[in-house]
C-alpha positions as CSV (number, residue, x, y, z in Angstrom):
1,X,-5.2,-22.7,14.4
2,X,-1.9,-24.7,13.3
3,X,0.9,-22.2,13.5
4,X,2.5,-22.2,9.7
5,X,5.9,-24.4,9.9
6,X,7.9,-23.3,6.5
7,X,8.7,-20.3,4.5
8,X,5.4,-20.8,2.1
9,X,2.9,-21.3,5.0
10,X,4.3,-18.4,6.9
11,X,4.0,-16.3,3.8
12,X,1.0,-17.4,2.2
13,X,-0.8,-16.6,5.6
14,X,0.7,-13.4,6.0
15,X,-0.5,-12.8,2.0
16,X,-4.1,-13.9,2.8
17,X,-4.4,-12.3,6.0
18,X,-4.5,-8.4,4.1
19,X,-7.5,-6.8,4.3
20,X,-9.1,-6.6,0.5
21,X,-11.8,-5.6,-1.2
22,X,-14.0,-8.0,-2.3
23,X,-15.6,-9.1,-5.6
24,X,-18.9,-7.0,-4.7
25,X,-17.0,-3.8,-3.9
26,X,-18.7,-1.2,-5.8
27,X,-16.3,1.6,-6.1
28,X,-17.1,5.3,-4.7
29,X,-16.7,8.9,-5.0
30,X,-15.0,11.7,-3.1
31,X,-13.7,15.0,-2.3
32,X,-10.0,15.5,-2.4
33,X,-8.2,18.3,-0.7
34,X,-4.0,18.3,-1.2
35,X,-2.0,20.6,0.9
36,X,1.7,21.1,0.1
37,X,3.0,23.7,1.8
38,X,1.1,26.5,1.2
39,X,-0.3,25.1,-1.8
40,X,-4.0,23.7,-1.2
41,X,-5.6,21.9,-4.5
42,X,-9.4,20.5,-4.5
43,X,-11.2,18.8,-6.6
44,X,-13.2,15.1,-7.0
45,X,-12.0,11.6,-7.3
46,X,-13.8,8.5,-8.5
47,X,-12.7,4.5,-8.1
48,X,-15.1,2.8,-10.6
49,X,-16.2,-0.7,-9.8
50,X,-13.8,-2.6,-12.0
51,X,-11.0,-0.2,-10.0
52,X,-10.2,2.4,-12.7
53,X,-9.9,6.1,-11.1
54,X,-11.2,9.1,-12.1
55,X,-9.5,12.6,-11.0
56,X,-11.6,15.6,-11.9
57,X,-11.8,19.7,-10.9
58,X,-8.0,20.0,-10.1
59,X,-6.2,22.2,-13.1
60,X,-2.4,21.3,-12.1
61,X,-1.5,18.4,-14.0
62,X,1.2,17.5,-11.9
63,X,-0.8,17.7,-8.8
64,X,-3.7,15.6,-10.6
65,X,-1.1,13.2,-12.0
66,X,0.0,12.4,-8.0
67,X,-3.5,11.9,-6.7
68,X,-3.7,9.9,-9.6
69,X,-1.0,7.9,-8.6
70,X,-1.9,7.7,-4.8
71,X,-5.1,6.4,-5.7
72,X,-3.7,3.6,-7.7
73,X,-1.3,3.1,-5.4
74,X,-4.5,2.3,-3.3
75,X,-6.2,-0.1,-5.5
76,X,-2.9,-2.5,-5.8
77,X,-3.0,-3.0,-2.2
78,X,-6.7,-3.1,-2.3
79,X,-7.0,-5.4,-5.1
80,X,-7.5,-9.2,-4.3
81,X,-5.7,-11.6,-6.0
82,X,-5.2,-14.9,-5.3
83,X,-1.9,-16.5,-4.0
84,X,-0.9,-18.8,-6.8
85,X,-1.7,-16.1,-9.4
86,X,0.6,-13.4,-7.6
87,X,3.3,-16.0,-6.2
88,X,2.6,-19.2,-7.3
89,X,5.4,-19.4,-9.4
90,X,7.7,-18.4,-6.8
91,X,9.8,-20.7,-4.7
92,X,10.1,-19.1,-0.4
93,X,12.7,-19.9,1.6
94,X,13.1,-18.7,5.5
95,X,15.9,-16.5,6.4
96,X,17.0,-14.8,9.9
97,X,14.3,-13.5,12.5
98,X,15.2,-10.4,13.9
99,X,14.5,-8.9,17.6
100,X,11.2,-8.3,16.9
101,X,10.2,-12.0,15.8
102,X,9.8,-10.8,12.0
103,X,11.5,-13.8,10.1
104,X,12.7,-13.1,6.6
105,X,11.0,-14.5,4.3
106,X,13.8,-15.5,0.7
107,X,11.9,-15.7,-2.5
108,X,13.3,-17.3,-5.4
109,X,11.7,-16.9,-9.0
110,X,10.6,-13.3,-8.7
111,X,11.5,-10.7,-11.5
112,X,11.5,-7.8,-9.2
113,X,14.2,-9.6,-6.7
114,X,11.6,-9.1,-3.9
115,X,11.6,-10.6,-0.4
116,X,9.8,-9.9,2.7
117,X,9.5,-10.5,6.5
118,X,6.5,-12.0,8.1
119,X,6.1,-11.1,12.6
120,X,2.9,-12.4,13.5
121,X,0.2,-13.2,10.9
122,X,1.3,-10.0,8.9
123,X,4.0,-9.1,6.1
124,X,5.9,-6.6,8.0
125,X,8.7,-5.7,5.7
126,X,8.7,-5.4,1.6
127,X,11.9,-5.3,-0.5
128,X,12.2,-5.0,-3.8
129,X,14.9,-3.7,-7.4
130,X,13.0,-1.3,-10.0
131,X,15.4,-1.0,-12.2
132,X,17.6,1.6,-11.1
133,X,16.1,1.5,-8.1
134,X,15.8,-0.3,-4.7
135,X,13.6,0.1,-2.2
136,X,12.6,-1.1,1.6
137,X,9.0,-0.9,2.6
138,X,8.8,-1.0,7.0
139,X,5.5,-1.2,8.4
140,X,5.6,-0.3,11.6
141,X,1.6,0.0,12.8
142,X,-1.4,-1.8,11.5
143,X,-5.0,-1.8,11.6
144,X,-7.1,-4.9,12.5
145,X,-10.1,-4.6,10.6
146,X,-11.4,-7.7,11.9
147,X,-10.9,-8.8,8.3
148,X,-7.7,-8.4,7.8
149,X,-4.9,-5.7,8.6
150,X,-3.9,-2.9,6.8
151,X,-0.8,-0.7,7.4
152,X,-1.4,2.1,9.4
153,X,1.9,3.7,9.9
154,X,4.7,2.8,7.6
155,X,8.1,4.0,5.9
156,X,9.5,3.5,2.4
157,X,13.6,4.3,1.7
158,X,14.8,4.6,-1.8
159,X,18.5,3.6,-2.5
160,X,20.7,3.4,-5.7
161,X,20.9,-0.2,-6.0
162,X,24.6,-0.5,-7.1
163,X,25.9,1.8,-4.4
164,X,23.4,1.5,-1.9
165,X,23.2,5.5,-1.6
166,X,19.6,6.4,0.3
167,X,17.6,8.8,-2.2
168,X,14.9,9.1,-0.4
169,X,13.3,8.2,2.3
170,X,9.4,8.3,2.8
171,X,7.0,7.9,6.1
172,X,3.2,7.3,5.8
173,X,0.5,7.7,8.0
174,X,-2.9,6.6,6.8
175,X,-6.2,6.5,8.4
176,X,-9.6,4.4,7.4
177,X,-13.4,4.3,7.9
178,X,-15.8,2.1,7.5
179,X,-18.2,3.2,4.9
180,X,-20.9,-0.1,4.3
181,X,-19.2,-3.0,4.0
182,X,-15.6,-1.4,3.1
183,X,-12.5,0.5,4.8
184,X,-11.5,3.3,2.7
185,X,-8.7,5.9,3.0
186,X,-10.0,9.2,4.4
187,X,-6.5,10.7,5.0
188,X,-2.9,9.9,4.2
189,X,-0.1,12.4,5.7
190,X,3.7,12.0,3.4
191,X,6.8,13.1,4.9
192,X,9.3,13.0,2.4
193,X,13.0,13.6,3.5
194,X,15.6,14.3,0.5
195,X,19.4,15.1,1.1
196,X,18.4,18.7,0.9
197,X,14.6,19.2,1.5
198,X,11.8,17.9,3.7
199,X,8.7,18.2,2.4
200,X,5.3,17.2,4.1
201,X,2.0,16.1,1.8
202,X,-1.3,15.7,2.9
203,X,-4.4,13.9,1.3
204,X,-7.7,14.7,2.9
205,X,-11.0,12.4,1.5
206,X,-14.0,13.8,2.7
207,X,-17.8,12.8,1.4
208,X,-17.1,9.4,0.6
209,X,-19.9,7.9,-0.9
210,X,-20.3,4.1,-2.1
211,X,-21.2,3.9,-5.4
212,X,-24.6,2.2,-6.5
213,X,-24.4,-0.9,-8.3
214,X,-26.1,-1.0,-12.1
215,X,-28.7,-3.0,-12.4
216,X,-28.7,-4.7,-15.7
């Protein structure tokens, strides 16, 4: 295999190389079980074949609102899309490489000011301005699937854009299984760390079940 010579190869591959779902995935079901603290919620979750989620059986709006969000946080990285539709518009340049051999990847052209680094054949570093807010993705473990990686064990710190004050900082630890054909989250663990609070969530999936494609 040709190793990638400029800023679009060396991104594009990293891009390509994720582990998706593809277009036969047919969406499955769930248990959920949150624990915050002391504070345990259950209930069901759904991902429907065309990717919209379901939340059911937990009472707690904001608690259902954050599974909610987890799960679509999910999908997006789930999701295939193809390269020129997410970045074709874009224009990649290459910046420094660290002392880890993750080379920075410039990107002109995108609304959110994103740019990345790429070590290996995997996108090892996300940056991006919401708005009023910045933030830094690290991945720092990944799973091989054999059909592409997924991040494993990763942080996330939010800063004030203008005065690059840290807001918060996140770290993830995810774990898979293989149910059919697919790789689905079974368990993510959130550390959060605020100037004055630590706080530790945990998402536990457990009778995952692929759902049956409709015949028509």
């Amino acid at each position: 295999m040709t190793e990638p010579k400029n800023a679009l190869d060396l991104f594009r591959t990293a891009y390509e190389h994720r582990y998706t779902w593809d277009a036969n995935f047919p969406g499955y079901q769930a248990n959920i079980e949150l624990k915050q603290g002391d504070e345990v919620y259950t209930g069901q979750i759904q991902i429907h074949p065309d990717l919209s989620v379901e939340v059911t059986g937990i009472e707690d709006e904001e608690v259902k609102q954050s599974v909610y969000t987890q799960l679509r946080d999910i999908i997006t990285h789930r999701k295939r899309t193809p390269f020129e539709q997410a970045h074709g518009k874009n224009k990649f340049s290459l910046g420094e490489t660290d002392e880890t051999g993750a080379t920075e990847i410039l990107v002109e052209g995108d609304a959110m000011g994103s740019n990345y680094s790429v070590r290996g054949h995997e996108i090892s570093r996300v940056s991006r301005v919401m708005g009023r807010m910045a933030f830094v993705i690290h991945t720092q473990e990944s799973l091989d699937t054999g059909e592409g990686y997924i991040a494993h064990r990763y942080s996330a710190i939010f800063r004030n854009p203008q005065t690059q004050e840290m807001i918060r900082e996140l770290q993830f630890q995810d774990d898979f299984e293989k149910f059919g054909n697919y790789y689905i989250m079974t368990r993510q663990v959130v550390h959060s760390h605020e100037t004055d609070k630590q706080i530790t969530t945990e998402f536990n999936y457990s009778q995952v079940k692929l759902l049956t494609p409709v015949t028509v």
